[in-house]
N, C-alpha and C positions, 0 to 999 in steps of 0.2 A: 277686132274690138270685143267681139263676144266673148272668143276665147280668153283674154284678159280678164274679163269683168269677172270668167267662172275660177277662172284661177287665185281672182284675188278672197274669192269667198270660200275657198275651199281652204285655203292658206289659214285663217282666219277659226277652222272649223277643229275643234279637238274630241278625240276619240273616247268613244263611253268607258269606263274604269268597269270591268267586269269583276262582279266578286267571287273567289273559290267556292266551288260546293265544300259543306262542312265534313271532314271524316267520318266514315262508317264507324260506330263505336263507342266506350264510353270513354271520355277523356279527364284527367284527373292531374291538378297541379301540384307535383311532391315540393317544390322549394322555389323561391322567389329572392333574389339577391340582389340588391343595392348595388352597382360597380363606379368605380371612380377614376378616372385619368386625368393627371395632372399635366395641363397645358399653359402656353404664356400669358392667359386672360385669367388663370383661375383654375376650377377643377370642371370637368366634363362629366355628368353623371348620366351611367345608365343600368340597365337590367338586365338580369340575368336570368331566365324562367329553364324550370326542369319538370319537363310534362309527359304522364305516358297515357299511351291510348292503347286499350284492350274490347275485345269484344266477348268477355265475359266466356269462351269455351275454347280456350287452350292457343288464344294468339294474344301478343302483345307487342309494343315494342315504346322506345325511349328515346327522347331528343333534349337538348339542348338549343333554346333561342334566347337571342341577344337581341335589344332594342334599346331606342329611345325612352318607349313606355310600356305599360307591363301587360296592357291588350295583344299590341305588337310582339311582344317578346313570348307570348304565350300562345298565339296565333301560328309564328313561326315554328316554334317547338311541336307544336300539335303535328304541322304536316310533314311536318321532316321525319316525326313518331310514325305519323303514319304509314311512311315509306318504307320506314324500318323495322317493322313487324314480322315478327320470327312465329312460327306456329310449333307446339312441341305437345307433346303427350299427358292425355290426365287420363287418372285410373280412380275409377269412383269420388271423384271431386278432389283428387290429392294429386302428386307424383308419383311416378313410377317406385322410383327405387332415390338411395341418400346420393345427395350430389355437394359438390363443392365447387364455387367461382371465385374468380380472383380477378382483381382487376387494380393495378400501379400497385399500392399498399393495405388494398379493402378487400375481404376473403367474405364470403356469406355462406353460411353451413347450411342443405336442408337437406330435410327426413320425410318421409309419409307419416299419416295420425291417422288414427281411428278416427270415423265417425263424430261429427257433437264435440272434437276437439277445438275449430276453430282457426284462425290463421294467427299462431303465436310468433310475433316478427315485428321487427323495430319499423318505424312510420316509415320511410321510405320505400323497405321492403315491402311492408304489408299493405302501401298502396298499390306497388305493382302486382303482386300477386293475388288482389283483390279484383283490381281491372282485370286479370287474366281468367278468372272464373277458378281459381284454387279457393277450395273454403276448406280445409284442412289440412295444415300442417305446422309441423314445428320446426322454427332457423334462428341461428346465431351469428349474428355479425364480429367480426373478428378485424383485428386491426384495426387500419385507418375508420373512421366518422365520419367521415366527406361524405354529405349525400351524392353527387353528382358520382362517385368512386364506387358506392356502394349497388347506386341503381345500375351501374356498368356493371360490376360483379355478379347482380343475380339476374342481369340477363345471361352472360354467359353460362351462371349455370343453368339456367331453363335451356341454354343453348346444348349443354350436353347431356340433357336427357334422351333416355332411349326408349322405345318400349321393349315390349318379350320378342313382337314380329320380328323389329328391325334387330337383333340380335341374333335370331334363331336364322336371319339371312345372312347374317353379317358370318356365320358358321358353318352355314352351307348345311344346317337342321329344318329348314322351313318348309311345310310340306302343305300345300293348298288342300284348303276344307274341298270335303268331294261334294259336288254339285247335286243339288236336291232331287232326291227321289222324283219319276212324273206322277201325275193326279194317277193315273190310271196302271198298277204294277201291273208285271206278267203273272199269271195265274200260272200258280204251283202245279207238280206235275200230281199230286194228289184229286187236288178242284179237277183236273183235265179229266182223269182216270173215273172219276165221280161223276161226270157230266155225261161222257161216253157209256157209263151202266146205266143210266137214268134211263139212255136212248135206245 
């Protein structure tokens, strides 16, 4: 009889909805789209969000979330972003060296700048590259206009940046910094010779 009575209250008992910790990061929503599916009652509407999360020193990354509504839709995108965070190389607040990404139809050109140039780049681009901690340089978007195409292109090219190290290994040039002097050198055989006459 006991057993019964506990089981009918636990039956009865629904489990606390735990919420995610928020992403490490700043998160930034590039484009927000209306969608629409046509069914037998009418049309089905929902969202489309396109959101990248960067942590401001050389990581980023970019997602795609779809919902009901556009909390949900941009919730979704955050963590998906957040998974897919690529980490690549900055050189004095810019890139390394000119890169090029392509992604279906959409190509994104970039270069390094000088100093106090700024981040010259169409909105899409220049919100990623703003989340990522780049504050100097200049890009051309080419081809397609799709934001969704375009933010896919310039992560690829943050994907194929390199630095000087990873090249000079990638050549079999790379030769490790030699390990720091200690606090206390050997005394030269001069000091020795000088110390010895003193005595």
């Amino acid at each position: 009889m006991l057993n019964n009575k506990e089981n009918k209250e636990a039956k009865g008992h629904k489990a606390e909805f735990q919420l995610r910790a928020k992403p490490e990061g700043r998160t930034t929503v590039i484009h927000v789209a209306r969608t629409a599916k046509v069914v037998k009652g009418g049309k089905r509407f929902g969202f489309r969000a396109l959101v990248a999360v960067g942590d401001g020193n050389g990581k980023v990354g970019v997602a795609i979330g779809k919902a009901n509504q556009v909390q949900f839709a941009v919730s979704k995108a955050e963590f998906q972003a957040k998974k897919e965070m690529i980490q690549f190389p900055l050189l004095n607040d810019t890139i390394p060296h000119e890169v090029m990404g392509c992604f279906g139809s959409a190509k994104v050109w970039m270069k390094p700048a000088a100093p106090g140039t700024g981040v010259i780049a169409g909105a899409g681009v220049r919100l990623i590259l703003e989340a990522a901690g780049v504050k100097n340089i200049l890009s051309k978007s080419i081809g397609s206009t799709n934001s969704c195409n375009l933010a896919y292109a310039t992560m690829e090219a943050l994907k194929s940046l390199k630095s000087k190290k990873d090249v000079l290994q990638a050549r079999g040039k790379y030769v490790e910094p030699a390990e720091a002097a200690p606090a206390e050198e050997a005394k030269s055989a001069e000091d020795v010779t000088a110390e010895v006459k003193g005595e």
